[in-house]
C-alpha positions in Angstrom: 0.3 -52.2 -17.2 -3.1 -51.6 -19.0 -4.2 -48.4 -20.2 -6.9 -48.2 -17.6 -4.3 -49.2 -14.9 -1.7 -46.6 -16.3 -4.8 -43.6 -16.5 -5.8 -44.6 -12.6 -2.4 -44.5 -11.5 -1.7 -41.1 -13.6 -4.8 -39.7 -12.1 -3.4 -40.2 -8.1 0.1 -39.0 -8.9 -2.0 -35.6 -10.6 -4.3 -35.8 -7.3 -1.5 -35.7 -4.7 0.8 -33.4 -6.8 -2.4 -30.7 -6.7 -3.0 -31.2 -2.9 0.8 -30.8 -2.4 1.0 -27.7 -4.2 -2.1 -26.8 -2.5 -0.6 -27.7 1.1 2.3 -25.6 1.3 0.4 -22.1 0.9 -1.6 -23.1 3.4 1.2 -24.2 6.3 3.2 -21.2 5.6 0.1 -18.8 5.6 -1.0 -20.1 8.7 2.7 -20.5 10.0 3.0 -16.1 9.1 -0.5 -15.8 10.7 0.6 -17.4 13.9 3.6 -15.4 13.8 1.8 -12.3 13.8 -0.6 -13.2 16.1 2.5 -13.6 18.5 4.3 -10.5 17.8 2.0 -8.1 17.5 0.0 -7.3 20.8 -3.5 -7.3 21.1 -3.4 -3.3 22.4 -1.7 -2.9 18.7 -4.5 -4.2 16.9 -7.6 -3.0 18.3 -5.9 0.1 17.1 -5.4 -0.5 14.1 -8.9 -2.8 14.2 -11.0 -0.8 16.4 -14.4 -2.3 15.5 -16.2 -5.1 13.9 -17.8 -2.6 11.2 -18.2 -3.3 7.4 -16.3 0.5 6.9 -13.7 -1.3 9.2 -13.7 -4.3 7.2 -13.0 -2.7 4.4 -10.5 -0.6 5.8 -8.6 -4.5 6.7 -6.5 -5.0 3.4 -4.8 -1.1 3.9 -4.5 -2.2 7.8 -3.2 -5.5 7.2 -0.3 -3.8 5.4 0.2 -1.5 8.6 0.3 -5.0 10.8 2.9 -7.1 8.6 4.7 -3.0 8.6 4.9 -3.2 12.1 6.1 -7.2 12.3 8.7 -6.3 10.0 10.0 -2.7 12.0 9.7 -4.4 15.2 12.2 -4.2 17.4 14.5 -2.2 14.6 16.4 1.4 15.9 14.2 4.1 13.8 11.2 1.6 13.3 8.2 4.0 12.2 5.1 4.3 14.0 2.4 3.7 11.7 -1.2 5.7 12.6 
């Protein structure tokens, strides 16, 4: 196989590996998003969300914690309820 052949060939392989590795994060982020979204009802989050603010947004990555909390205790004897 020629150089060029052998660099073109080298290049694809290097493309589809990166958009592989690239791939999976995204299924499984949107696969826990989805999960969420199931779980936790929407009276839950426009608690923990109550507005469409910029103090609320930043006030998300703290709150985002207190949802994937409450995925994770749901449904458990003892389960904490998070304010």
């Amino acid at each position: 196989m020629s150089t060029i052949g052998h660099a073109l060939v080298s290049a694809l392989w290097m493309a589809f590996a990166m958009g592989w590795e690239i791939l999976w994060p995204l299924i499984l982020g949107f696969a826990l998003s989805g999960i969420v979204q199931a779980v936790v009802t929407k009276g839950e989050m426009s608690r923990l969300l109550p507005d469409s603010s910029p103090r609320s947004d930043l006030h998300c990555v703290s709150t985002w914690d207190r949802v994937v909390i409450l995925f994770l205790c749901r449904g458990r004897a003892g389960a904490i309820d998070i304010p």
